[in-house]
VMD Tcl script that draws the C-alpha trace (Angstrom):
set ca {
  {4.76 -8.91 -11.66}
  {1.74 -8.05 -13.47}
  {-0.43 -10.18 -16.35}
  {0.48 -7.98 -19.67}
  {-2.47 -6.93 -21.91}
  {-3.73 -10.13 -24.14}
  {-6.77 -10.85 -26.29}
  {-9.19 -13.42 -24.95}
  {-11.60 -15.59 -26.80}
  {-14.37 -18.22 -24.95}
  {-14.35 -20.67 -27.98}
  {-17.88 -21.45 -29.00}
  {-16.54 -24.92 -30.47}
  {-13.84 -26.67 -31.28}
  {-13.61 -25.99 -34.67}
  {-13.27 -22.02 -33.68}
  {-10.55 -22.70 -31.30}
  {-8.53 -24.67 -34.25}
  {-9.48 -22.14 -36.28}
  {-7.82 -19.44 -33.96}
  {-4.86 -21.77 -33.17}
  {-3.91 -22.11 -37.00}
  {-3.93 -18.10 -37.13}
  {-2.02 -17.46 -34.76}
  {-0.01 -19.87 -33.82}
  {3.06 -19.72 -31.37}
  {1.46 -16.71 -29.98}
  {-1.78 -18.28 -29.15}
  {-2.14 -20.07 -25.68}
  {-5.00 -22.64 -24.71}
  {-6.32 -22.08 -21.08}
  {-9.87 -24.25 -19.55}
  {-9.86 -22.76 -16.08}
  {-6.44 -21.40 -16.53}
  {-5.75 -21.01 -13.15}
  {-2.35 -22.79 -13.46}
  {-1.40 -20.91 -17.17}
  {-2.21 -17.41 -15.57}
  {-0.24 -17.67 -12.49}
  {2.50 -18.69 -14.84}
  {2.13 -15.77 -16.78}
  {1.74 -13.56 -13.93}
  {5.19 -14.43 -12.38}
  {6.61 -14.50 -15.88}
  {8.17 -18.24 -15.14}
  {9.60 -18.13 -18.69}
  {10.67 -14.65 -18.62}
  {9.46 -11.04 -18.87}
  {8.06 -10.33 -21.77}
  {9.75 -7.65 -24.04}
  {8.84 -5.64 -26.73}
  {9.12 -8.93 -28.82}
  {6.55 -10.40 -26.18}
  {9.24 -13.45 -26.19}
  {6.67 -16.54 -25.49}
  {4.08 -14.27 -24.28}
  {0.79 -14.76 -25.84}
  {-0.88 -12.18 -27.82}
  {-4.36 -14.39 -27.70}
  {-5.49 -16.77 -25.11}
  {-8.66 -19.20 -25.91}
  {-10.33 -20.40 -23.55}
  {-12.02 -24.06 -23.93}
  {-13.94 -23.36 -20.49}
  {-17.10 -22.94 -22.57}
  {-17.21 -26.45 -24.39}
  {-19.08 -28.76 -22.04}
  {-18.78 -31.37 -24.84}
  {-15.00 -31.64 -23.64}
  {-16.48 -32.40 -19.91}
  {-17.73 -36.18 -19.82}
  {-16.74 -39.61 -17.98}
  {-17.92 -42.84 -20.48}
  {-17.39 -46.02 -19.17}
  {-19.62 -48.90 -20.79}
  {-20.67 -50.55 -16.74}
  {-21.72 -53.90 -18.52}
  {-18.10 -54.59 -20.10}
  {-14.96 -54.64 -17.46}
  {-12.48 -54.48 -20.43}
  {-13.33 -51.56 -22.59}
  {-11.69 -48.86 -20.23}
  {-13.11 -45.58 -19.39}
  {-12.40 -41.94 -21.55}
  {-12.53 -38.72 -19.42}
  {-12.93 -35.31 -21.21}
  {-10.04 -32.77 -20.63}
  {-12.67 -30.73 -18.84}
  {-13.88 -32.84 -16.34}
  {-13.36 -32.03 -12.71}
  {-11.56 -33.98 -10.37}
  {-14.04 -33.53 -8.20}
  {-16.69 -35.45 -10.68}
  {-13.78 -37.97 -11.16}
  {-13.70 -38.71 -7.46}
  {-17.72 -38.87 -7.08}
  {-17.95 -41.43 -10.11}
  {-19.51 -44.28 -8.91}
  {-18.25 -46.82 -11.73}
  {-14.73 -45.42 -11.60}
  {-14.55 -45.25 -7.89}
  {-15.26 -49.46 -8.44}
  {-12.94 -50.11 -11.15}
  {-10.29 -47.55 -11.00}
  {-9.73 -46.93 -7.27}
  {-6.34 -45.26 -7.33}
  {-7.33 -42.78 -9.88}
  {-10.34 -41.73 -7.81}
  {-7.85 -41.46 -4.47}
  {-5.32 -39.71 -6.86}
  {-8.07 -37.17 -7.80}
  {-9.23 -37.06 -4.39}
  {-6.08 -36.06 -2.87}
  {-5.08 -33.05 -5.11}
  {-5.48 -29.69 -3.93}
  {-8.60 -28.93 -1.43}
  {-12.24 -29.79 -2.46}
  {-12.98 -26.27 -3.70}
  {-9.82 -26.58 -5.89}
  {-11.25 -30.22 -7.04}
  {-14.69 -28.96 -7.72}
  {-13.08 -26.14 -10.54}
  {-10.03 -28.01 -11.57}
  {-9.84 -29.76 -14.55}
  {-7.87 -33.06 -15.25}
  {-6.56 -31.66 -18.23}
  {-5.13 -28.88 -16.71}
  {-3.58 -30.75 -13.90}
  {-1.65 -33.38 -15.91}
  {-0.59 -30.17 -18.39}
  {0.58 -28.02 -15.46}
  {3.87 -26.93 -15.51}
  {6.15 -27.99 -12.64}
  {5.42 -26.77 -9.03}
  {8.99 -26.32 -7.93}
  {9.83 -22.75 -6.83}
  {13.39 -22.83 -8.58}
  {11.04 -23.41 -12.39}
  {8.49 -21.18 -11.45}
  {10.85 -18.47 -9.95}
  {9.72 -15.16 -11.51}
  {11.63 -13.96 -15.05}
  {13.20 -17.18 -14.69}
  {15.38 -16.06 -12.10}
  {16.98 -20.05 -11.73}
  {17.72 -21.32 -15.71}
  {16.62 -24.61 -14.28}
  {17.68 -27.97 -15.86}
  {14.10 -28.04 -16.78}
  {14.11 -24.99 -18.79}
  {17.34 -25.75 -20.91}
  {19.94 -24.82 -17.92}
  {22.97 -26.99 -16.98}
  {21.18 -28.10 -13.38}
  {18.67 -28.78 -11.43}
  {18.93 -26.04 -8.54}
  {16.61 -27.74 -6.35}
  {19.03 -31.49 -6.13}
  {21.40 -29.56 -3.69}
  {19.45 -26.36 -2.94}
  {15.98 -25.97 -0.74}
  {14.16 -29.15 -1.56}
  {12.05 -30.24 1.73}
  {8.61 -30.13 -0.07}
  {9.50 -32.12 -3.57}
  {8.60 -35.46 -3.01}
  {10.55 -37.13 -5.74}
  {13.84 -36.15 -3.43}
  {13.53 -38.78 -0.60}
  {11.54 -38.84 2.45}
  {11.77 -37.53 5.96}
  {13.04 -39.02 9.41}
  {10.45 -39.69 11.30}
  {11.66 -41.75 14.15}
  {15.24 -42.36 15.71}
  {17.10 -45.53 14.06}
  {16.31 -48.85 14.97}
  {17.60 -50.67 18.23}
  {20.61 -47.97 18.71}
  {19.24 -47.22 22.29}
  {16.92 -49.73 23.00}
  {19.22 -52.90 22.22}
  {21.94 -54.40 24.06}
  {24.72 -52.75 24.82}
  {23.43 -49.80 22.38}
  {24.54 -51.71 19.65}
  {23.89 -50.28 16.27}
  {21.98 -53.21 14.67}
  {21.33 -51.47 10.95}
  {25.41 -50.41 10.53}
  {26.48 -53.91 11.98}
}
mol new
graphics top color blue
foreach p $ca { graphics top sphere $p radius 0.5 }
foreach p [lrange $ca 0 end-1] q [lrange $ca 1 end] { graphics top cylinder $p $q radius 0.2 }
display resetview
């Protein structure tokens, strides 16, 4: 499928992408590097759009422009007040932050380990903890699965093609313990 014709504005603040979002409303969609948004659009994930352009935006506004959205504050001197990270901020500046990197270790591996490091350098936190879900039953184009996720009655990948979602159990990687390597092959774990 094909991105259908849509208006895009580069917001020049904040205020004019409130502005825009009050006018038009459900048919306005937010985007920073939109990489994530478009694809979705693309493949029509929540169906084709019709005449009635059912969820399909008739603006997008892009934030990309607003470098005030793309900061990491954390007071080094005090432990305890925590750290705020703009919606815009790459992971890859995440990962190179030297304070966070010494208080807040598994965030910096977390942003280290998505996507490759061109990916990291472009992508924005924001728009990976917003991104829709990577599984290829949701993001089947013109919502060919109505996934549990999207209001169906189940969730197609449980008992269908799951090897690469990690949330379904892990792989074998080795034979089962002391089955041919103990006496008498005895199967120590079903004992």
């Amino acid at each position: 499928m094909t991105l259908q014709p849509f208006k895009c504005v580069a917001a020049g603040s904040l205020e004019t992408a409130e502005a825009l979002l009050r006018e038009y409303g459900e048919r306005a969609a937010l985007i920073a590097g939109g990489s994530d948004r478009l694809g979705a659009l693309k493949d029509a994930v929540h169906g084709a759009p019709a005449a009635g352009r059912d969820g399909y935006p008739e603006l997008v506004v892009s934030l990309k422009p607003l470098q005030s959205l793309r900061y990491v504050r954390v007071d080094p001197s005090d432990a305890h007040t925590g750290a705020r990270i703009g919606g815009l901020t790459t992971l890859a500046e995440i990962a190179g932050h030297s304070v966070l990197r010494a208080r807040y270790p598994l965030l910096v591996q977390a942003a280290r380990s998505v996507a490759s490091p061109q990916i990291r350098k472009v992508a924005a936190i924001a728009g990976n903890l917003c991104q829709e879900p990577r599984c290829w039953y949701y993001r089947y184009p013109e919502n060919g699965f109505h996934c549990l996720r999207k209001g169906g009655k189940q969730c197609n990948a449980l008992f269908g093609e799951n090897r690469y979602h990690s949330i379904f159990g892990g792989m074998c990687i080795d034979g089962p313990a002391c089955v041919s390597t103990c006496p008498n092959q005895t199967d120590i774990p079903a004992t």
